[in-house]
C-alpha positions as CSV (number, residue, x, y, z in Angstrom):
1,X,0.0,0.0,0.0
2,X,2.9,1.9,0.8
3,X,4.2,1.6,-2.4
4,X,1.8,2.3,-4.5
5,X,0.9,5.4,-2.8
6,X,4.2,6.4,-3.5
7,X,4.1,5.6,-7.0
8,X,1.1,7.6,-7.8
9,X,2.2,10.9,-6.0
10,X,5.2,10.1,-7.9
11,X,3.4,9.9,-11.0
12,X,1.2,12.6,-9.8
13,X,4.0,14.9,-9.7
14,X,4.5,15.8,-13.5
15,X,1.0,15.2,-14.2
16,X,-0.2,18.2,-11.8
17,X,3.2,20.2,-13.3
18,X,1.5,19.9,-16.4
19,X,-1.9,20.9,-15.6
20,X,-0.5,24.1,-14.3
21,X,1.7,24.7,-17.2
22,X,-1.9,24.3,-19.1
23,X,-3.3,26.5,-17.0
24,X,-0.7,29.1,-17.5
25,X,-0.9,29.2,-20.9
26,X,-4.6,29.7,-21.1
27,X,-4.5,32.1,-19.3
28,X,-1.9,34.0,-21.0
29,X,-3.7,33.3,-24.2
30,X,-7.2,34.7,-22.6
31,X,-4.3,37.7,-21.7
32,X,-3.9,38.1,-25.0
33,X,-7.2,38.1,-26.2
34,X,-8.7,40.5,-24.1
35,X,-5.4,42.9,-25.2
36,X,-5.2,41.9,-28.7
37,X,-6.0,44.4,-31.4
38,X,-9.0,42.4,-33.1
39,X,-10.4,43.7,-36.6
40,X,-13.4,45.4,-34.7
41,X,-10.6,47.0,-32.1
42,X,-8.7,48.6,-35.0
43,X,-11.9,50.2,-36.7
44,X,-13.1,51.2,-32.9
45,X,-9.9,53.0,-32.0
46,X,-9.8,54.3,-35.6
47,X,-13.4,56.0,-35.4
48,X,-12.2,57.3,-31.9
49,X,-8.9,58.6,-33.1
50,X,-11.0,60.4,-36.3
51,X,-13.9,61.9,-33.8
52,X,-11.0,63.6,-31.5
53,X,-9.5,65.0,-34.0
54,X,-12.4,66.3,-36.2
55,X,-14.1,67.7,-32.8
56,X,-10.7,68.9,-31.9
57,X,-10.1,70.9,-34.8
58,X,-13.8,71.9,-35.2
59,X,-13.9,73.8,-31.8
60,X,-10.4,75.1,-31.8
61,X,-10.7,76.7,-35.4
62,X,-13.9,78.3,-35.0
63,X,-13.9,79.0,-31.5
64,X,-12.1,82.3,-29.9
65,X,-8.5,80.8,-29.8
66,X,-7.6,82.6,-26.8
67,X,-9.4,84.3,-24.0
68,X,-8.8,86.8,-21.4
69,X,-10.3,85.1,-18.5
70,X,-8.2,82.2,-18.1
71,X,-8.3,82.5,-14.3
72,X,-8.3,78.1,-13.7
73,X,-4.7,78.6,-15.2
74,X,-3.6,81.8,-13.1
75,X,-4.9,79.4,-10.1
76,X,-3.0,76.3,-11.1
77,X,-0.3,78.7,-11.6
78,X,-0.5,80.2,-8.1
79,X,-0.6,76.5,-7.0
80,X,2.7,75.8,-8.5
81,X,4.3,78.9,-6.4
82,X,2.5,77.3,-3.4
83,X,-0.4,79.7,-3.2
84,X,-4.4,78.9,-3.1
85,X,-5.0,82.3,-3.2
86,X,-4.8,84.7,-6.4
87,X,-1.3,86.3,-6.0
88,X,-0.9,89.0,-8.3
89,X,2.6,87.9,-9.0
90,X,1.3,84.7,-11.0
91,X,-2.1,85.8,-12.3
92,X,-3.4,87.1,-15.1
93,X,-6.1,90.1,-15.4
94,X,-6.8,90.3,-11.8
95,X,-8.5,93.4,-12.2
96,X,-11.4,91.6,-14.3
97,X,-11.4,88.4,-11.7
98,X,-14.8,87.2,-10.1
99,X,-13.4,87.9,-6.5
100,X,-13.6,86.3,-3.2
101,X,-12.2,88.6,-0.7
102,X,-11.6,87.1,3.0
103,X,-8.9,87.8,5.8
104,X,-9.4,84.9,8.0
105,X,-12.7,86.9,9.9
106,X,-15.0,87.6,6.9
107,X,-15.8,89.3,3.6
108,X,-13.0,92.2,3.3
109,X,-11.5,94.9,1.1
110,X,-7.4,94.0,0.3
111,X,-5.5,97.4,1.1
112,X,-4.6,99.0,-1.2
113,X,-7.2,97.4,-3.7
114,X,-6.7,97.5,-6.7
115,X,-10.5,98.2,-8.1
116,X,-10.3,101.4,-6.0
117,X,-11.1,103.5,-9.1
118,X,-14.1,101.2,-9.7
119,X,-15.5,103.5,-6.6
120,X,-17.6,100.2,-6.0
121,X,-20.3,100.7,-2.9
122,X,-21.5,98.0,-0.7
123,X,-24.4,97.2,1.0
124,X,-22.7,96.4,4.0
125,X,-20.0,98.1,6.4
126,X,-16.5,96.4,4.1
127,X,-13.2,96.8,5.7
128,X,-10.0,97.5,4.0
129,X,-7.4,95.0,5.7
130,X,-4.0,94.0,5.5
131,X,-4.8,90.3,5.4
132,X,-7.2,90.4,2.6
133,X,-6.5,88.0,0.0
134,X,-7.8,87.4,-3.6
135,X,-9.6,83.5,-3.9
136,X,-11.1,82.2,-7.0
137,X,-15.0,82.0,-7.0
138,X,-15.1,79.0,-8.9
139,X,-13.9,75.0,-8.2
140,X,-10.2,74.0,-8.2
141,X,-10.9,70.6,-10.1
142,X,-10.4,72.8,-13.9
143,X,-7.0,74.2,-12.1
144,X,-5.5,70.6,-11.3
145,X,-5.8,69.7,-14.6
146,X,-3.9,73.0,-15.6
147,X,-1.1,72.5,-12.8
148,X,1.1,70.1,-14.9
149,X,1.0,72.5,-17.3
150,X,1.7,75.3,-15.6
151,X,4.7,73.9,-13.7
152,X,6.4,73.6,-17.3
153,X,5.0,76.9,-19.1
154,X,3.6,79.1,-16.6
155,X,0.7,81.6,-17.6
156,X,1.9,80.7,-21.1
157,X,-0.5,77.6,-20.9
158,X,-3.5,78.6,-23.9
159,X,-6.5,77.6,-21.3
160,X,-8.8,77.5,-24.6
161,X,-6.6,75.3,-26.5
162,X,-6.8,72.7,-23.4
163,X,-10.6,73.2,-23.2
164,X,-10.8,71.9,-26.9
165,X,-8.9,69.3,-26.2
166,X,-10.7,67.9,-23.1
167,X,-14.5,68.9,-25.2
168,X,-12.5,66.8,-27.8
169,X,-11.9,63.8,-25.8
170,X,-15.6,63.7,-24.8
171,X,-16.0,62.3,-28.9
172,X,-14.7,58.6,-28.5
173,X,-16.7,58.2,-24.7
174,X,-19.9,59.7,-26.2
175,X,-19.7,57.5,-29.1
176,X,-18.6,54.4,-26.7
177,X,-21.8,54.6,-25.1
178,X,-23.9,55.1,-27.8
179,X,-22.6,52.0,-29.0
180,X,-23.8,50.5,-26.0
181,X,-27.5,50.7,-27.0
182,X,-27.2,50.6,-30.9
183,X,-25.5,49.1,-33.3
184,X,-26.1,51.6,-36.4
185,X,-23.2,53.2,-37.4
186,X,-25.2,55.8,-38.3
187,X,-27.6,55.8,-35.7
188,X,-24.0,56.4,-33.1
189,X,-22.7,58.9,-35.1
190,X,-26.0,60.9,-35.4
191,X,-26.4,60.8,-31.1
192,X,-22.5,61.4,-30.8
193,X,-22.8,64.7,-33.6
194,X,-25.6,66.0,-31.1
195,X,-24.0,66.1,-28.1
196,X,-20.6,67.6,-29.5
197,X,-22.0,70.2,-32.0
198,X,-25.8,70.1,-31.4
199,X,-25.8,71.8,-27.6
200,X,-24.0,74.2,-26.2
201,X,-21.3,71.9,-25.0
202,X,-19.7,73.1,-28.4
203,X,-19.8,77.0,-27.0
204,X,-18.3,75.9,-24.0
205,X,-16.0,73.9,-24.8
206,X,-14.7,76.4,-28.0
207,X,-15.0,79.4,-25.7
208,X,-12.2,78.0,-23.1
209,X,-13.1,81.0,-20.5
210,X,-13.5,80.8,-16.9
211,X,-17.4,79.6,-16.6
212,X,-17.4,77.6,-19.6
213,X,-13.8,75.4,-18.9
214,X,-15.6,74.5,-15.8
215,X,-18.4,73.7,-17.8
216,X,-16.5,71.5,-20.4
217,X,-14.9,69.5,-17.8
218,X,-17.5,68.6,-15.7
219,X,-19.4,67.5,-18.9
220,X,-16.4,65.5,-20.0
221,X,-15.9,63.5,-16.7
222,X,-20.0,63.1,-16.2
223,X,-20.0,61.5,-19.6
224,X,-17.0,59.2,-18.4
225,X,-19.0,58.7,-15.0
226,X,-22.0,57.6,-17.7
227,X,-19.5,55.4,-19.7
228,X,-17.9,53.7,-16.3
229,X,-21.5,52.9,-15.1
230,X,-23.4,51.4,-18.5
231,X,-20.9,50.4,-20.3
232,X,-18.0,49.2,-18.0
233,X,-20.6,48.9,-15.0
234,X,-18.0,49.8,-12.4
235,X,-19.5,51.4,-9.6
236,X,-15.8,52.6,-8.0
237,X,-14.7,54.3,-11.2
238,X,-18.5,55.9,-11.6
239,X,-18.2,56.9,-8.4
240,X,-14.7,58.8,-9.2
241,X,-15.9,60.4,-12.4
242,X,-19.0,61.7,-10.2
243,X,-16.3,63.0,-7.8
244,X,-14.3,64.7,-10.9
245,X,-17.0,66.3,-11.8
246,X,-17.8,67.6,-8.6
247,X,-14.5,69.1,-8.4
248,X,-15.3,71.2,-11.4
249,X,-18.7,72.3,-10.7
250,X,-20.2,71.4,-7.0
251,X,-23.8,71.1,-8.2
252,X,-22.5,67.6,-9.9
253,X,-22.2,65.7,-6.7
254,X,-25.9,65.2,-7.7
255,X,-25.0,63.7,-10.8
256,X,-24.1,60.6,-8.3
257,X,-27.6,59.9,-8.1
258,X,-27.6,58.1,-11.6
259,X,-25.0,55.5,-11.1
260,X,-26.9,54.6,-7.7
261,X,-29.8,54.0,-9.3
262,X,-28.0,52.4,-12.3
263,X,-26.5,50.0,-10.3
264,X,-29.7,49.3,-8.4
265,X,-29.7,45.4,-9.8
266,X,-26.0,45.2,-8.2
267,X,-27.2,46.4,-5.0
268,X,-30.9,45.9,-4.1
269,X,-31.8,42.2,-4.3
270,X,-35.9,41.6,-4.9
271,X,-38.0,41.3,-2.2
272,X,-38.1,38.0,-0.2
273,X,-41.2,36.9,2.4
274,X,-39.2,34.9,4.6
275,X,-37.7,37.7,6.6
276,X,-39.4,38.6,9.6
277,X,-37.7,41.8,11.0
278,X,-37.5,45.0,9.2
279,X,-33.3,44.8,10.0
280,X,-33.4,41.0,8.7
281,X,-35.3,42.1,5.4
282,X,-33.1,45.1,4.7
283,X,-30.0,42.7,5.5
284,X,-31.6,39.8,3.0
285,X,-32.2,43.0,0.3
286,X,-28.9,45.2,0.5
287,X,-25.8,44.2,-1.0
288,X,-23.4,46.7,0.6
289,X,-20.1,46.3,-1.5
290,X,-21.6,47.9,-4.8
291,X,-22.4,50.9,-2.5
292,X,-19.3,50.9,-0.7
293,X,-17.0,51.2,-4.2
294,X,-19.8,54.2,-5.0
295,X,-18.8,55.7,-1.9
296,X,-15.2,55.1,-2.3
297,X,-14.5,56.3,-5.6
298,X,-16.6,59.7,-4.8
299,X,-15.0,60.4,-1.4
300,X,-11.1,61.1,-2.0
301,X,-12.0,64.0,-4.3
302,X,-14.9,65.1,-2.1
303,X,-12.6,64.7,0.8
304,X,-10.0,67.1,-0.8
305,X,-12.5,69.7,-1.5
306,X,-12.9,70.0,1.9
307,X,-9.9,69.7,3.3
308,X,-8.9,73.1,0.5
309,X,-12.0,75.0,1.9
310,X,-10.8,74.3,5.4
311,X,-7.2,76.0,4.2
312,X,-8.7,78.8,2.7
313,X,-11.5,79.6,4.2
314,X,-11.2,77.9,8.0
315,X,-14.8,76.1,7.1
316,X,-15.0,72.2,5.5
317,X,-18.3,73.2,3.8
318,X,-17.2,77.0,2.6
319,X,-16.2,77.0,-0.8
320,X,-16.0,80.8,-1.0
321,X,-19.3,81.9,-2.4
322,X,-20.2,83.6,0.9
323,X,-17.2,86.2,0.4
324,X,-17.9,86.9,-2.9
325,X,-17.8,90.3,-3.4
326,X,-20.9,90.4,-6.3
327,X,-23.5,89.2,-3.3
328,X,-22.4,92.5,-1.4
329,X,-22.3,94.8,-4.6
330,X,-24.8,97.5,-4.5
331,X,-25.3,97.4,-8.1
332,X,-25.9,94.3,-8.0
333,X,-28.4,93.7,-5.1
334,X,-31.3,93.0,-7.4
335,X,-29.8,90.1,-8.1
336,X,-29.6,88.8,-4.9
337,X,-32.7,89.8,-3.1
338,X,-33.0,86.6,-0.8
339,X,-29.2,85.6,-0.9
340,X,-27.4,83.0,-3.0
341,X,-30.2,80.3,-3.2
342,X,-34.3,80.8,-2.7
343,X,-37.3,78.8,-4.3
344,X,-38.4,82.4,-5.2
345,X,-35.7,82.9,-7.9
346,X,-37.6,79.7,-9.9
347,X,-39.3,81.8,-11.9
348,X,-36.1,83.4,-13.3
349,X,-35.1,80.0,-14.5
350,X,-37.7,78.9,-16.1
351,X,-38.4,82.3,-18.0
352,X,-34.8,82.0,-19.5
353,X,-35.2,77.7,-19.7
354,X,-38.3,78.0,-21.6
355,X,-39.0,81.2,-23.3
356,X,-36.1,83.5,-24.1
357,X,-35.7,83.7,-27.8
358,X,-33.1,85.0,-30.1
359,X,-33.1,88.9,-31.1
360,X,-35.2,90.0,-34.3
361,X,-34.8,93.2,-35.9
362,X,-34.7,94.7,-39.6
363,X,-31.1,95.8,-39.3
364,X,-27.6,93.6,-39.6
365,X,-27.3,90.4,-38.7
366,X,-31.4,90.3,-38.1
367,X,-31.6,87.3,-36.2
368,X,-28.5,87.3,-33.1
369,X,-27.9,85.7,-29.7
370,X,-29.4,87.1,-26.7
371,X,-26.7,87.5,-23.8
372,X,-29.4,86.3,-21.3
373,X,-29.7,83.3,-22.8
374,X,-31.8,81.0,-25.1
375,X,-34.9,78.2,-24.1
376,X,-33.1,75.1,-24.0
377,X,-35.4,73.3,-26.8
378,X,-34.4,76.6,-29.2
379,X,-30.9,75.8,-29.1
380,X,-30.9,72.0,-29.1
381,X,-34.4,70.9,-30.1
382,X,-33.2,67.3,-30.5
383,X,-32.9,67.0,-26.8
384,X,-36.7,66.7,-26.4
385,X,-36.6,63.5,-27.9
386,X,-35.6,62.3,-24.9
387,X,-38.7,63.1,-23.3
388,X,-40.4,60.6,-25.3
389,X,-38.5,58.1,-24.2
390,X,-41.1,55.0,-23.0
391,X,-43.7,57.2,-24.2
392,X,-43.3,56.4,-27.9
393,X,-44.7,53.4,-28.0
394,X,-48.6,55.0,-27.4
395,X,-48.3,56.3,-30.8
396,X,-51.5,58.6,-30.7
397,X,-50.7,60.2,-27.2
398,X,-46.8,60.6,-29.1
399,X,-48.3,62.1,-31.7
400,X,-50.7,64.6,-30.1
401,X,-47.8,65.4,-27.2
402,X,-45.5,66.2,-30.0
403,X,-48.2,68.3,-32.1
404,X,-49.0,70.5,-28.4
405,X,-45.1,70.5,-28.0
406,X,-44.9,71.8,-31.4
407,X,-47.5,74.8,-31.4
408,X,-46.1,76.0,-27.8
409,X,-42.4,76.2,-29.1
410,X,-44.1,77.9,-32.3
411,X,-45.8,80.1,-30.6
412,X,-43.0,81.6,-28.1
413,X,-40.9,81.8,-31.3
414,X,-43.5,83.8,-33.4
415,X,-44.1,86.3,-30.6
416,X,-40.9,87.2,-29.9
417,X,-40.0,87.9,-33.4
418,X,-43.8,90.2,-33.8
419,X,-42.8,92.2,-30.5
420,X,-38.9,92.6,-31.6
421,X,-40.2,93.7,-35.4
422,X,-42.8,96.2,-33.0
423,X,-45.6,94.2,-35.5
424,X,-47.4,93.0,-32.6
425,X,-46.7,93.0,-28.7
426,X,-47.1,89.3,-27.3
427,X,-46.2,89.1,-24.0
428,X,-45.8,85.4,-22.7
429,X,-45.9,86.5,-19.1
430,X,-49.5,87.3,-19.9
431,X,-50.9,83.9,-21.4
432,X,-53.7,83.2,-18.8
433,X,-52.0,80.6,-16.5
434,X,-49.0,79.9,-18.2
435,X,-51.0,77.7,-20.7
436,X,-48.3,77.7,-23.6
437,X,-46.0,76.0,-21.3
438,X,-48.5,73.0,-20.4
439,X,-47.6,70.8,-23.3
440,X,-43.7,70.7,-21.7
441,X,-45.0,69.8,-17.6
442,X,-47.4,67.5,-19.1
443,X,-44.7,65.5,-21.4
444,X,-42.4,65.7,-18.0
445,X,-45.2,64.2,-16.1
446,X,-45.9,61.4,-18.2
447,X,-42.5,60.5,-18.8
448,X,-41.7,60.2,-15.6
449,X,-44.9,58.2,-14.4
450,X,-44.3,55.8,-17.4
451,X,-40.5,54.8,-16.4
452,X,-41.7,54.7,-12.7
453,X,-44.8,52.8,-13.9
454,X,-42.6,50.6,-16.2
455,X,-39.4,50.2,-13.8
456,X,-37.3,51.1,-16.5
457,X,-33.8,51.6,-14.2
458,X,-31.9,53.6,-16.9
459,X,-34.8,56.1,-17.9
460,X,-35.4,56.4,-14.0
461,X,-31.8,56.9,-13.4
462,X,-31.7,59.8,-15.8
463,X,-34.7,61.6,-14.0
464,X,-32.8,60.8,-10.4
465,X,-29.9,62.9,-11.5
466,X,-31.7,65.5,-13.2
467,X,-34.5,66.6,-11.2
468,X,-32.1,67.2,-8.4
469,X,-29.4,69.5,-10.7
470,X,-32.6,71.4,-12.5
471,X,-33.9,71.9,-9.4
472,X,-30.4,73.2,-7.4
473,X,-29.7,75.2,-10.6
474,X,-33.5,77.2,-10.6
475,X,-33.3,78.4,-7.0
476,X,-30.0,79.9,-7.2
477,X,-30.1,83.2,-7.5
478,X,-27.9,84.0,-11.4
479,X,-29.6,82.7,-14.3
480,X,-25.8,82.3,-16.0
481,X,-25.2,86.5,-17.1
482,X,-23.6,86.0,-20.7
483,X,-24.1,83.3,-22.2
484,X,-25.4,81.3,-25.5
485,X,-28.7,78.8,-24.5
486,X,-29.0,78.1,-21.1
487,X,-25.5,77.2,-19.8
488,X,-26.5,76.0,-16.0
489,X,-28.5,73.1,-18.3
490,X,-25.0,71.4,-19.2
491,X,-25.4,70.1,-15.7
492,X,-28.3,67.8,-16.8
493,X,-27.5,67.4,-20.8
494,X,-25.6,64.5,-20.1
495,X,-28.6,62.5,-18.8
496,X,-31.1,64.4,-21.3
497,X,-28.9,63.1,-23.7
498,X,-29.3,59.5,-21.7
499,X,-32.9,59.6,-22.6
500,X,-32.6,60.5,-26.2
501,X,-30.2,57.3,-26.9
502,X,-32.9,54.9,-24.8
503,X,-35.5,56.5,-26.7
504,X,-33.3,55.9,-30.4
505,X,-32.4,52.8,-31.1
506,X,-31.9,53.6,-35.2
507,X,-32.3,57.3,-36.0
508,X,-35.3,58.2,-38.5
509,X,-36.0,61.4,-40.8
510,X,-37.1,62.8,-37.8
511,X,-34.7,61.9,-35.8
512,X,-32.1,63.4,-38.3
513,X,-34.2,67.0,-38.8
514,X,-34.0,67.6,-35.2
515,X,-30.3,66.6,-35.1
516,X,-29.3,68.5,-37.7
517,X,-31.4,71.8,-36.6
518,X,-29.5,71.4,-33.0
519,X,-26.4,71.4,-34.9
520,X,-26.6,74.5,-37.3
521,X,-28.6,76.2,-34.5
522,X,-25.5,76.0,-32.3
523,X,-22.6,77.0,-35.1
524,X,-24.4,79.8,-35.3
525,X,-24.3,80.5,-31.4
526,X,-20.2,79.9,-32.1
527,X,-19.8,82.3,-34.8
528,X,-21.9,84.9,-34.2
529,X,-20.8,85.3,-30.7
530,X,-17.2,83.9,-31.4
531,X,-15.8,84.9,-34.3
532,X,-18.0,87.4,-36.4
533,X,-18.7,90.2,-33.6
534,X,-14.6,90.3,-32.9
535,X,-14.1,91.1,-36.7
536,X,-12.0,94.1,-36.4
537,X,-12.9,97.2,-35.9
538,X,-16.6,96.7,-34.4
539,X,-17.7,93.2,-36.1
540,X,-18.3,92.2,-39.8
541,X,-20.0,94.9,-41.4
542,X,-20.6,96.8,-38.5
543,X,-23.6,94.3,-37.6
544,X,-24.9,93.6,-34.6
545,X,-23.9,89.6,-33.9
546,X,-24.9,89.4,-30.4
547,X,-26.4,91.6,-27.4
548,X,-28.9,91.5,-24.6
């Protein structure tokens, strides 16, 4: 017995040996599978490479090319001299900077400051200190990605250059997710030419300046949040593209609201009756490790935010928009009747959102860009497809939805152009209870009591994130100052954008028309506004290309 159990583990010996060698080499050629450059690889990373660089060039060549209010560089260069503030030394136009005045006790006046001349009064006691420093009002997240840059080149650094290039690199994720719900060439590259030149993510991301840079990358890494959660379905890296985001505009922390409801079949199990406690039942429903890599990816960068207000500003949960100096303006206390954020200033919103319209007149260039901004549907009408999404199967209610949608959008646009060409004065704000705008609650409504009705998790993922932004964006107290469309709506595009690729699964005539209305609607936002008013000496032709 002895012998012949030592004769098989013997035997055994090379056998096992070779099993692992087996082993080994399938799973370096599984390795090389999953890394090798297939025929569908190639023509995936070929279409990517062609998008970024079309996009690329598209935005940089007819966007600005420079602009004077490159204040994430002048941060990221302050950063690189070991400053969070805004030294003089290592900025650039300080004297046009959105400024956050504090000394370590409260809002203050630097001494000597350098607006004096400005004779700028305030509508509370200000005192000029010592200690008063210079802080920019907006995120840090844009200047980080400017800090590797500016260690090498300083304010040299072309901020809109980078902005075309990070609005560029949106192209080949866009078009990666689209190709996660079609397979229509066409169909892709229809959804991915709306997103890139058929909303105002094209302005922004042309126009490079301080607002819109934050703008561009906080759409770029919500799109890669997006991408991580359908298409990779990794909650940790969702989690830090949410927290990217975040670092480049705050109101995107809500855009975490989409992978947690994405990733509800990771994470909420169905229902069982054989529980009997509420603890057990939550226990036997909750898988906690989808929630905890969430959690984990967003918290290093929301972590760091605080930890930089806590430097600056002595507060964890300060980023700087109490010191402000435009909330204690006295020119500007119109603005802020009931502070930085009230459910009164709603009706702001929604006025710009949903009604503003271009300029008419019967003098050069006769139809411009309004600098308080355009109804979202005006500049990228293909965006309401999305709100059809679930619906379009009732085709009659579709039909008679999209009819009332049609004659309200007509309507706002005809009576702006009769009261700007003084043919006729109709004045929305007097259409007996806001009628004109029922058609756009009513297709809101149904949509979401169809995806709630219908438990569709990625249509009611969409509406988690955006009702939250839409509704943080209407009670704050700005309504985005200059601007082309609505810019505060780039918060929520990304998930509008959502709906319209659930709702089109092979893009029709329709489809197309909309598409292609969104896209020469918003190259003429970028040249009017971008190129043709800076025609020397006073525009092309002396036109009018865009005013309030």
């Amino acid at each position: 017995m002895a012998e012949a159990s030592e004769g098989s583990l013997a035997a055994g010996v090379p056998v096992r040996a070779a099993g692992l060698e087996q082993t080994a080499a399938a799973s370096q050629t599984v390795s090389r599978k999953r890394f090798a450059l297939t025929t569908e690889r190639r023509r995936s990373l070929r279409i990517s490479v062609i998008l970024f660089g079309a996009t690329f060039l598209v935005y940089w060549l007819l966007g600005p090319m420079h602009t004077a209010y490159d204040f994430q560089l002048s941060q990221a260069n302050n950063i690189v001299h070991g400053h969070l503030d805004m030294d003089p030394a290592y900025t650039n136009n300080l004297n046009v900077l959105e400024r956050v005045l504090f000394d370590g006790e409260g809002f203050c006046l630097p001494l000597p400051d350098p607006r004096a001349d400005q004779n700028n009064t305030y509508t509370i006691p200000v005192q000029q200190t010592a200690d008063c420093r210079h802080f920019m009002q907006h995120s840090l997240g844009p200047a980080f990605l400017l800090t590797p840059l500016a260690f090498f080149f300083g304010l040299t650094v072309n901020q809109t250059l980078v902005s075309a290039l990070i609005g560029a690199l949106a192209a080949p994720v866009v078009w990666g997710i689209t190709r996660r719900f079609s397979d229509h060439l066409q169909t892709q590259l229809a959804l991915t030419a709306l997103v890139l030149f058929g909303t105002t993510f094209f302005y922004s991301a042309a126009d490079g300046s301080v607002w819109h840079f934050a703008h561009t990358t906080a759409v770029f890494f919500t799109f890669c949040a997006i991408y991580a959660t359908v298409v990779m379905r990794s909650p940790l890296l969702a989690g830090a593209f949410v927290g990217a985001a975040f670092m480049c505009r705050p109101t995107m922390i809500l855009a975490g609201f989409f992978p947690l409801v994405a990733f509800s079949d990771l994470w909420l199990v169905p229902a069982r009756d054989a529980a009997t406690s509420v603890w057990r039942r939550l226990h036997d429903r909750i898988r906690l490790r989808p929630l905890v890599q969430l959690a984990v990816g967003v918290a290093p960068f929301v972590l760091l935010t605080m930890a930089i207000n806590f430097i600056r500003f002595g507060r964890p949960f300060e980023s700087g928009y109490s010191y402000t100096e435009q909330i204690y303006q006295a020119d500007l206390a119109w603005v802020y009747p009931y502070g930085i954020f009230d459910p009164r200033y709603v009706t702001r919103h929604i006025q710009v959102f949903f009604e503003q319209m271009p300029i008419f007149s019967t003098e050069g260039s006769f139809v411009w860009p309004s600098w308080a901004g355009m109804a979202l549907w005006a500049v990228s009408p293909a965006l309401l497809i999305g709100l059809f999404a679930g619906l379009q199967r009732y085709r009659r209610p579709t039909l008679l939805v999209a009819a009332a949608l049609a004659v309200s959008c007509a309507f706002r646009l005809i009576a702006a152009a009769l009261t700007d060409l003084n043919l006729a004065q109709l004045d929305p704000a007097r259409v007996p209870l806001g009628i004109h705008l029922w058609p756009f609650w009513i297709l809101v409504g149904t949509a979401l009591a169809l995806a709630i009705a219908s438990r569709d998790r990625l249509v009611l993922a969409c509406w988690a994130a955006i009702i939250p932004l839409v509704t943080i964006n209407w009670v704050f107290a700005a309504t985005g100052w200059a601007q082309f469309g609505y810019r505060y709506g780039l918060d929520f595009m990304p998930f509008l954008f959502m709906l319209v690729v659930l709702a089109v699964r092979r893009v029709r005539w329709y489809h197309a028309a909309l598409i292609g209305a969104a896209v020469l609607i918003n190259l003429w936002g970028v040249l009017w506004i971008q190129k043709l008013q800076h025609v020397p000496p006073s525009g092309l032709f002396d036109w009018t290309w865009v005013s309030y």
